[in-house]
mmCIF file as gemmi writes it, N, C-alpha and C atoms, coordinates in Angstrom:
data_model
loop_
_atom_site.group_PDB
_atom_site.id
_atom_site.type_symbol
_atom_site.label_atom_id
_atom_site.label_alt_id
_atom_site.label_comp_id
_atom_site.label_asym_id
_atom_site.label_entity_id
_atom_site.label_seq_id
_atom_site.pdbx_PDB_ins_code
_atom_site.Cartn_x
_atom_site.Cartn_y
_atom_site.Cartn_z
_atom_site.occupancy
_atom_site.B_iso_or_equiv
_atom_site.pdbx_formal_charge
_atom_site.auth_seq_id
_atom_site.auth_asym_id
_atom_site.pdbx_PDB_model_num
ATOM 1 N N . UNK Axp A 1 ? 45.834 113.214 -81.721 1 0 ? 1 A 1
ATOM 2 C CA . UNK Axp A 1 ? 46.938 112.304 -81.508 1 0 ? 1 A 1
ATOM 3 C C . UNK Axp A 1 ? 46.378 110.881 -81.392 1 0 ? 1 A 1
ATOM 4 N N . UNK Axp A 2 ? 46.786 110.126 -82.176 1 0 ? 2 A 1
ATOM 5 C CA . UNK Axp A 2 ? 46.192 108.389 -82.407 1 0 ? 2 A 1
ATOM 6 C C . UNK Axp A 2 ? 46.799 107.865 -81.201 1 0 ? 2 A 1
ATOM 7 N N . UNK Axp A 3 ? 46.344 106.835 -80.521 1 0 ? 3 A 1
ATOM 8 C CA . UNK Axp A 3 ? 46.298 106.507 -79.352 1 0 ? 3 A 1
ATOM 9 C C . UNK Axp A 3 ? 45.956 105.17 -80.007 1 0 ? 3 A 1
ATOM 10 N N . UNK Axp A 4 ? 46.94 103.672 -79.083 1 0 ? 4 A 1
ATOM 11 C CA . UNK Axp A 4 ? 46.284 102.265 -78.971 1 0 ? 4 A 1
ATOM 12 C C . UNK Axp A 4 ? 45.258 101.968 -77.813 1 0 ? 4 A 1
ATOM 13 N N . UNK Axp A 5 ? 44.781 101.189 -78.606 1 0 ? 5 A 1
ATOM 14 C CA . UNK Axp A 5 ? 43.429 100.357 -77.525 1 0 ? 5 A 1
ATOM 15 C C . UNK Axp A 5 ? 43.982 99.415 -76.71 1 0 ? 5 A 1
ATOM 16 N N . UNK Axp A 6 ? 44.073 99.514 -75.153 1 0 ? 6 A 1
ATOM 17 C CA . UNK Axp A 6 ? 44.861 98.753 -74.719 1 0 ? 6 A 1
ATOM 18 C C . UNK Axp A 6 ? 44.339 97.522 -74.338 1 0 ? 6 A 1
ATOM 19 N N . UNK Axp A 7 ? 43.16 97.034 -75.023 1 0 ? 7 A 1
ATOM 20 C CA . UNK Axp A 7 ? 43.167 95.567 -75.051 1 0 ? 7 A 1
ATOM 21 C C . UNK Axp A 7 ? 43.657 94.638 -75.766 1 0 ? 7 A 1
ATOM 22 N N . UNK Axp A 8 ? 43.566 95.856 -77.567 1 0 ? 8 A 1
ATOM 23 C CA . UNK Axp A 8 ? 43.924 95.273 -78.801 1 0 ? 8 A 1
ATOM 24 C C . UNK Axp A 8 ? 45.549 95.519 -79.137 1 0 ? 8 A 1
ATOM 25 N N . UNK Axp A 9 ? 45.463 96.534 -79.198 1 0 ? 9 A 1
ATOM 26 C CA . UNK Axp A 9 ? 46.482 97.485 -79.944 1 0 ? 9 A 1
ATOM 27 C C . UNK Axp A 9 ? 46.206 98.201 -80.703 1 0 ? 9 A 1
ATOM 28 N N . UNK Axp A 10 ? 45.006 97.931 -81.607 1 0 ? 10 A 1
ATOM 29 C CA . UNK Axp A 10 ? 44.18 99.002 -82.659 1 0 ? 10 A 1
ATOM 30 C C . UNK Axp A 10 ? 44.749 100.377 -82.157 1 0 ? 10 A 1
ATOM 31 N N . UNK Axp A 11 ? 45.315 101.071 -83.644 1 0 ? 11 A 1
ATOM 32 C CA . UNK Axp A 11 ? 45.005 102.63 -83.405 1 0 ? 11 A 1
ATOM 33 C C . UNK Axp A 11 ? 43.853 103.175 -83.634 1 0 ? 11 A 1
ATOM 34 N N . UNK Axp A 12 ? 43.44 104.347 -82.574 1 0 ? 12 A 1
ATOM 35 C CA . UNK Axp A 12 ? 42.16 105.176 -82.985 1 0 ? 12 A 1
ATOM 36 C C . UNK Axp A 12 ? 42.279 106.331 -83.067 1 0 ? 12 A 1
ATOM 37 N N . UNK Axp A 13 ? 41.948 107.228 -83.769 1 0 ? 13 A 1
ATOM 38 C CA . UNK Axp A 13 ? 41.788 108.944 -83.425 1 0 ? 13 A 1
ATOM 39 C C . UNK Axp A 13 ? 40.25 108.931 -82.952 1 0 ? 13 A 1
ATOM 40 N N . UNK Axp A 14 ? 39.543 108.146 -82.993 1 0 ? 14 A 1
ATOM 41 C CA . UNK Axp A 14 ? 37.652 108.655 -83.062 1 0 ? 14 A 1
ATOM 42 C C . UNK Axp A 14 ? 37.846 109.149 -81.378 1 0 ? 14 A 1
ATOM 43 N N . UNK Axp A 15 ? 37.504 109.916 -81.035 1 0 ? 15 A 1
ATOM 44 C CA . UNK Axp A 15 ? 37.26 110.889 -79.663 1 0 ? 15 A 1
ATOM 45 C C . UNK Axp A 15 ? 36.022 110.282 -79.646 1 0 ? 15 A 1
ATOM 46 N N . UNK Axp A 16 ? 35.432 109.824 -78.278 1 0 ? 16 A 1
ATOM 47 C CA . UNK Axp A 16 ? 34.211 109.468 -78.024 1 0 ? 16 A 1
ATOM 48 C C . UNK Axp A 16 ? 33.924 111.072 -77.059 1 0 ? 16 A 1
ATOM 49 N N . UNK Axp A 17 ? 34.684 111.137 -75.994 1 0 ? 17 A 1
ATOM 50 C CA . UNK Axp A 17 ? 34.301 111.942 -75.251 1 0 ? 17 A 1
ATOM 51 C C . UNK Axp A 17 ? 35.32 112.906 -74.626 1 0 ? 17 A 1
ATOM 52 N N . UNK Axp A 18 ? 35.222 113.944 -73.69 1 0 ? 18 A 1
ATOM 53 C CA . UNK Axp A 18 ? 36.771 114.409 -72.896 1 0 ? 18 A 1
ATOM 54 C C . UNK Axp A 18 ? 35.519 114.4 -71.138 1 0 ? 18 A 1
ATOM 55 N N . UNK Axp A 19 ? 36.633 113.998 -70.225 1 0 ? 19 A 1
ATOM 56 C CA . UNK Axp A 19 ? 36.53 115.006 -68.864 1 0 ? 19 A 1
ATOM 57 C C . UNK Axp A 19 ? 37.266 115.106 -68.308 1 0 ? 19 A 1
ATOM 58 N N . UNK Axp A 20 ? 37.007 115.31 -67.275 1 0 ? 20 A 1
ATOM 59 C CA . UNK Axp A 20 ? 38.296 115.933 -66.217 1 0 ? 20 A 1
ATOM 60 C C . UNK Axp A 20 ? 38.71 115.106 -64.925 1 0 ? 20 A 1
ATOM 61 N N . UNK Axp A 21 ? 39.576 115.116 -65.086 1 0 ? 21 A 1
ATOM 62 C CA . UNK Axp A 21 ? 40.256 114.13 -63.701 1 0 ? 21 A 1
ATOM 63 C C . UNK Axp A 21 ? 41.049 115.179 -62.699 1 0 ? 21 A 1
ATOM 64 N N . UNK Axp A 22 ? 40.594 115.282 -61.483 1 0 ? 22 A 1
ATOM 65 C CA . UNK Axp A 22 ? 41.633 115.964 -60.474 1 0 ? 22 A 1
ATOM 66 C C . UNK Axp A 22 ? 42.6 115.003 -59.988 1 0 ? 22 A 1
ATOM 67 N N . UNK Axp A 23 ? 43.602 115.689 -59.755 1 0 ? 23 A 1
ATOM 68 C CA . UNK Axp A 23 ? 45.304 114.503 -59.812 1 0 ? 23 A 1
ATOM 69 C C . UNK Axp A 23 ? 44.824 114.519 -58.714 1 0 ? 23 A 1
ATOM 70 N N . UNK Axp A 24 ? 45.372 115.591 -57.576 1 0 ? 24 A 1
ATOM 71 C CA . UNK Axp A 24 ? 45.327 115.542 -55.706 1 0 ? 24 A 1
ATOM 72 C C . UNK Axp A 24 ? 45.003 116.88 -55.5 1 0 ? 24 A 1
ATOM 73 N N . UNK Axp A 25 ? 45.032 116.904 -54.315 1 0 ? 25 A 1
ATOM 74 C CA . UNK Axp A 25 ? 44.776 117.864 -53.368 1 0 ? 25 A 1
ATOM 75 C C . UNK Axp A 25 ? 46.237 118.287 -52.929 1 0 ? 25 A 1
ATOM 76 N N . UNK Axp A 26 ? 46.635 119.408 -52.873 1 0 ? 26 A 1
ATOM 77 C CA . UNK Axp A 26 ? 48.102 119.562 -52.312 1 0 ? 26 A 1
ATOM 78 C C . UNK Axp A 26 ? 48.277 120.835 -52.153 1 0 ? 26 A 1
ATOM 79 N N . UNK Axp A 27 ? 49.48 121.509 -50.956 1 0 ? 27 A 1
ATOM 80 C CA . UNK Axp A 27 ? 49.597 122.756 -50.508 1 0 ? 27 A 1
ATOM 81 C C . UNK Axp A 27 ? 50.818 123.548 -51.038 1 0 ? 27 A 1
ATOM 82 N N . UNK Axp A 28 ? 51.007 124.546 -51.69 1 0 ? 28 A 1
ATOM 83 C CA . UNK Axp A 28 ? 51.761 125.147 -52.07 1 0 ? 28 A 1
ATOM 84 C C . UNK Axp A 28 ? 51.754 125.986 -51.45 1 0 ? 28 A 1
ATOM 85 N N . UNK Axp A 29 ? 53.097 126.512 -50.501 1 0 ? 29 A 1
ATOM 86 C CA . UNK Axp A 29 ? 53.306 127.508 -49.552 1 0 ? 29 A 1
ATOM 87 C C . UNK Axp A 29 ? 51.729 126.965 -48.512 1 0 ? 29 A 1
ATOM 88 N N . UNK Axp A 30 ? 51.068 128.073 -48.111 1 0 ? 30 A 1
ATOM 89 C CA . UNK Axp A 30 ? 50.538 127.991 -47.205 1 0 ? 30 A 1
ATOM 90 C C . UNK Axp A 30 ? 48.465 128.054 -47.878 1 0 ? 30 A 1
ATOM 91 N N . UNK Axp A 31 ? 48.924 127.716 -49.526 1 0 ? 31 A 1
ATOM 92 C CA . UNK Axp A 31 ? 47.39 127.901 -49.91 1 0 ? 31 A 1
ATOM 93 C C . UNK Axp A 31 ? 47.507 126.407 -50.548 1 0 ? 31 A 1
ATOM 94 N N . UNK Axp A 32 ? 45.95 126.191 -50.612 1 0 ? 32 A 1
ATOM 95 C CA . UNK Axp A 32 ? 45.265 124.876 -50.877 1 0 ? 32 A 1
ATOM 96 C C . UNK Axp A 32 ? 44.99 124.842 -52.231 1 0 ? 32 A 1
ATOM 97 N N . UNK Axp A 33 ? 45.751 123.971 -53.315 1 0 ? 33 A 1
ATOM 98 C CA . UNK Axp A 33 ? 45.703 123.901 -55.017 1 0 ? 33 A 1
ATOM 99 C C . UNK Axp A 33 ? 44.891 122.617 -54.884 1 0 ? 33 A 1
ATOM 100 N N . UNK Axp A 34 ? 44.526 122.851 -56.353 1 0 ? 34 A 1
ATOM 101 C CA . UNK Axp A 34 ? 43.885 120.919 -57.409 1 0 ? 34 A 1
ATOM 102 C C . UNK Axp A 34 ? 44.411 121.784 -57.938 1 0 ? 34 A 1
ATOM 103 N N . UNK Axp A 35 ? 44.696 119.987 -59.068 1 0 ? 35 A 1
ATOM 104 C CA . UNK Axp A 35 ? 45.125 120.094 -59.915 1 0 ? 35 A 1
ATOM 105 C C . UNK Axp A 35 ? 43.972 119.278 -61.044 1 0 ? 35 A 1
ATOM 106 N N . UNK Axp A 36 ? 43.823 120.011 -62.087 1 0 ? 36 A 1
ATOM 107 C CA . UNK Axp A 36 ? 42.296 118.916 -63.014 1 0 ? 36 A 1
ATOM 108 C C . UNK Axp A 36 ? 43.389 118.723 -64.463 1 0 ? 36 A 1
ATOM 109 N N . UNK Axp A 37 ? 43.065 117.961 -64.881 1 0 ? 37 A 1
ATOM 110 C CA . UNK Axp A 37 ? 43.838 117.101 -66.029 1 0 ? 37 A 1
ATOM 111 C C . UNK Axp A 37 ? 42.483 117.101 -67.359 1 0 ? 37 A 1
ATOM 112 N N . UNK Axp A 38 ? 42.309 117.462 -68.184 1 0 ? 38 A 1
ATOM 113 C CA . UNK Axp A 38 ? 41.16 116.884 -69.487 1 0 ? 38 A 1
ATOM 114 C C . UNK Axp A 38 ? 42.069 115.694 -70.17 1 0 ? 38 A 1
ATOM 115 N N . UNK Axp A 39 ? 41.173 114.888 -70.002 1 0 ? 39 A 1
ATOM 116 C CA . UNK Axp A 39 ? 41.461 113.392 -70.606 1 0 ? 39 A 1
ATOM 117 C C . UNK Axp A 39 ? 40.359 113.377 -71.552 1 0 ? 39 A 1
ATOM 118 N N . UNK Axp A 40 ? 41.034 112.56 -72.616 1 0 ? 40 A 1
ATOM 119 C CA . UNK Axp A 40 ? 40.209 111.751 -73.777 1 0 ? 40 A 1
ATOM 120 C C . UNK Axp A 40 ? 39.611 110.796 -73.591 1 0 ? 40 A 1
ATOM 121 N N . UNK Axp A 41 ? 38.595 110.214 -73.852 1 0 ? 41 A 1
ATOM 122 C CA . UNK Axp A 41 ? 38.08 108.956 -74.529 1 0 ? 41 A 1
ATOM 123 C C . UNK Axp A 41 ? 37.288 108.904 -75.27 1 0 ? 41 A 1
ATOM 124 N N . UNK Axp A 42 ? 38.553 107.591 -76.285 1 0 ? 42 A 1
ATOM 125 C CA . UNK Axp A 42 ? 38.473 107.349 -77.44 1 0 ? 42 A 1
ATOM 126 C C . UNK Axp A 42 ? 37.647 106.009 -77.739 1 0 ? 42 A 1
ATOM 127 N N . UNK Axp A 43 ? 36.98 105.53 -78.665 1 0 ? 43 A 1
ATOM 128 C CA . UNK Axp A 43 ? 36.932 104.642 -79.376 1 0 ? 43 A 1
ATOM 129 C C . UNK Axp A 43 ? 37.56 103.707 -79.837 1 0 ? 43 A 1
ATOM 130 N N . UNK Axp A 44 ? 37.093 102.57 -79.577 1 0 ? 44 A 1
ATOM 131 C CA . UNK Axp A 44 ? 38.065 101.729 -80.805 1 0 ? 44 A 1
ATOM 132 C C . UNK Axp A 44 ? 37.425 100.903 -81.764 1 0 ? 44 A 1
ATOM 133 N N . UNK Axp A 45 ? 38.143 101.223 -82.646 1 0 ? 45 A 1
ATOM 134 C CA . UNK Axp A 45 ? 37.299 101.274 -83.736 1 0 ? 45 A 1
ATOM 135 C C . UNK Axp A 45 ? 37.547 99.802 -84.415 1 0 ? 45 A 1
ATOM 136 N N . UNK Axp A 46 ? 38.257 98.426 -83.842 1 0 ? 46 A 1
ATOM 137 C CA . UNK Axp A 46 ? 37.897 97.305 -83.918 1 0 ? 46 A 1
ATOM 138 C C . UNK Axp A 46 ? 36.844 96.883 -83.478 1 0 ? 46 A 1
ATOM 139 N N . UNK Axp A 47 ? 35.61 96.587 -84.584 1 0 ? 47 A 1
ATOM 140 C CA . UNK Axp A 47 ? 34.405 95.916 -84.258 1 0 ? 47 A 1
ATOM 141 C C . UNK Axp A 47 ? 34.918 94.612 -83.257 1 0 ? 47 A 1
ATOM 142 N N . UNK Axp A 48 ? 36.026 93.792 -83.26 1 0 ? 48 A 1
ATOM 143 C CA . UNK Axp A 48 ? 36.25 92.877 -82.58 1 0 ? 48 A 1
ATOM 144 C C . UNK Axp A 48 ? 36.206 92.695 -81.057 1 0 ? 48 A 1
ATOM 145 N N . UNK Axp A 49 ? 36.691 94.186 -80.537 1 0 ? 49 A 1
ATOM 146 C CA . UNK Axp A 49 ? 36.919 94.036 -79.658 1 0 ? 49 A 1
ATOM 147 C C . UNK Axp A 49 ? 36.064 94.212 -78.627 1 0 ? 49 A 1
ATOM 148 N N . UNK Axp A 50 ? 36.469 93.685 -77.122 1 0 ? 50 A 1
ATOM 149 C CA . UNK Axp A 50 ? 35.581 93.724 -75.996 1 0 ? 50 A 1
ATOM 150 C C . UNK Axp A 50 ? 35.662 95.512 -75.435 1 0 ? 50 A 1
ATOM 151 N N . UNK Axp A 51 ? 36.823 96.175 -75.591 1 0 ? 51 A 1
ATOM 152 C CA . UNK Axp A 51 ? 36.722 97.249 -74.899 1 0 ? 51 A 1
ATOM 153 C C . UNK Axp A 51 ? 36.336 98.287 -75.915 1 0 ? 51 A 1
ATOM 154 N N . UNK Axp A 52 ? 35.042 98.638 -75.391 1 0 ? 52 A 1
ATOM 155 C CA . UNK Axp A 52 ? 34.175 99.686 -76.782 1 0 ? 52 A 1
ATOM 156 C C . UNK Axp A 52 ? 35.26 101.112 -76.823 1 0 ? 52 A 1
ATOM 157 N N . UNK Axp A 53 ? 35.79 101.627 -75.507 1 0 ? 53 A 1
ATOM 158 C CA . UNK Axp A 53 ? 35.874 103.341 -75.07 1 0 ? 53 A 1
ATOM 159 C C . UNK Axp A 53 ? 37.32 102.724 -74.232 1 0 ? 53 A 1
ATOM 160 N N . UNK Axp A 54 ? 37.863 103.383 -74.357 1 0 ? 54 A 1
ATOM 161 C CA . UNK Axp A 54 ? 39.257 103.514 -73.052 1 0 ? 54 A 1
ATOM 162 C C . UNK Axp A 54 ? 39.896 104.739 -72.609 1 0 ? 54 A 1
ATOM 163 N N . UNK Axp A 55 ? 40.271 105.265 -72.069 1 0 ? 55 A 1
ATOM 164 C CA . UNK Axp A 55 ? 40.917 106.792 -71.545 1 0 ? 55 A 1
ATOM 165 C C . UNK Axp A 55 ? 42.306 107.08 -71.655 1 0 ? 55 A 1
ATOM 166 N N . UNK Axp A 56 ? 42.696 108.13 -72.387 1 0 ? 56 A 1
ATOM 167 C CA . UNK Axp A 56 ? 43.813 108.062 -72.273 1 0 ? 56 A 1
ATOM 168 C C . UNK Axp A 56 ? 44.838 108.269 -71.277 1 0 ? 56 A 1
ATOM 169 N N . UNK Axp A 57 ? 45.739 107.466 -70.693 1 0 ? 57 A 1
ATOM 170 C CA . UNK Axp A 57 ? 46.63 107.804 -69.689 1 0 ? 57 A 1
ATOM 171 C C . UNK Axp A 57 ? 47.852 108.788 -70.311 1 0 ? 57 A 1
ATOM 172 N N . UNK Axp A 58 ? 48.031 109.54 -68.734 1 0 ? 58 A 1
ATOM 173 C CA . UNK Axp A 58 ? 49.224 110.233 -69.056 1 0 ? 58 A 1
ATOM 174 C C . UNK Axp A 58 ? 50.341 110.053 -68.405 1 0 ? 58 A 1
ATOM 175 N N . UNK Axp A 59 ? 51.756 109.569 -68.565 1 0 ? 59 A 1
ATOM 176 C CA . UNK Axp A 59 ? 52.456 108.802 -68.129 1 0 ? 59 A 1
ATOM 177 C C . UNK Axp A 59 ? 53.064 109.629 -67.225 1 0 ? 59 A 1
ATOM 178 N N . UNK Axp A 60 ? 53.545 110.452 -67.615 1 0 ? 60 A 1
ATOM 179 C CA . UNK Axp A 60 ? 54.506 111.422 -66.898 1 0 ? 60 A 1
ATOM 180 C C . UNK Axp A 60 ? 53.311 111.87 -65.387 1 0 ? 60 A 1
ATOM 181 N N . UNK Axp A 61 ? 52.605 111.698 -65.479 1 0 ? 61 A 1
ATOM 182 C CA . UNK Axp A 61 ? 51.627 112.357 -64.027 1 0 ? 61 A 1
ATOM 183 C C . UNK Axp A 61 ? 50.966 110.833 -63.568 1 0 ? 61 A 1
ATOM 184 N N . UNK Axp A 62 ? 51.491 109.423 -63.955 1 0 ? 62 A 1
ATOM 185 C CA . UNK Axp A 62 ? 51.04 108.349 -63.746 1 0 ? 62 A 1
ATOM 186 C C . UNK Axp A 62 ? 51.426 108.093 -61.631 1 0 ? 62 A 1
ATOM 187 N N . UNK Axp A 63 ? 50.719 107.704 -61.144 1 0 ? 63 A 1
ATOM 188 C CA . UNK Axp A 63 ? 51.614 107.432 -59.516 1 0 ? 63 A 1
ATOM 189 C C . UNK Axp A 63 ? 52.53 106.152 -59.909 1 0 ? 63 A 1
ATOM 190 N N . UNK Axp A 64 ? 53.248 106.926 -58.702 1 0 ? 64 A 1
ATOM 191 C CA . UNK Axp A 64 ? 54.518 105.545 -58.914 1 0 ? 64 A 1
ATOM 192 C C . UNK Axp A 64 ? 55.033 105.416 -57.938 1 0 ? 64 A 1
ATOM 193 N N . UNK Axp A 65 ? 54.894 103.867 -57.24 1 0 ? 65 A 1
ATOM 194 C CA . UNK Axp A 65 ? 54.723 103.365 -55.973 1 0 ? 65 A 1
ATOM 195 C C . UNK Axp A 65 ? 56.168 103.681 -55.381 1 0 ? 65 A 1
């Protein structure tokens, strides 16, 4: 899935890397969950730009004050 560079706007598909992000810590009923997320980062593939790698966010699991 092509993704913008959010310094530029450039689209990229180039995958630099994936890992894992844990959202929180939280209790369901009376046991202790994580939750881990695999995130992308991608490339951007404007020689121009200052931001080499960026991560992709996921909106729907974004915090919101």
């Amino acid at each position: 899935m092509p993704l913008p560079c959010p310094a530029c706007g450039t689209v990229s598909i180039r995958q630099h890397s994936r890992y894992r992000r844990r959202l929180a810590d939280t209790a369901l009923g009376e046991r202790r969950m994580e939750i881990f997320l695999s995130v992308r980062r991608l490339t951007c593939v404007n020689e121009t730009c200052d931001k080499k790698t960026f991560a992709e966010q996921v909106e729907a699991l974004a915090h919101i004050p």
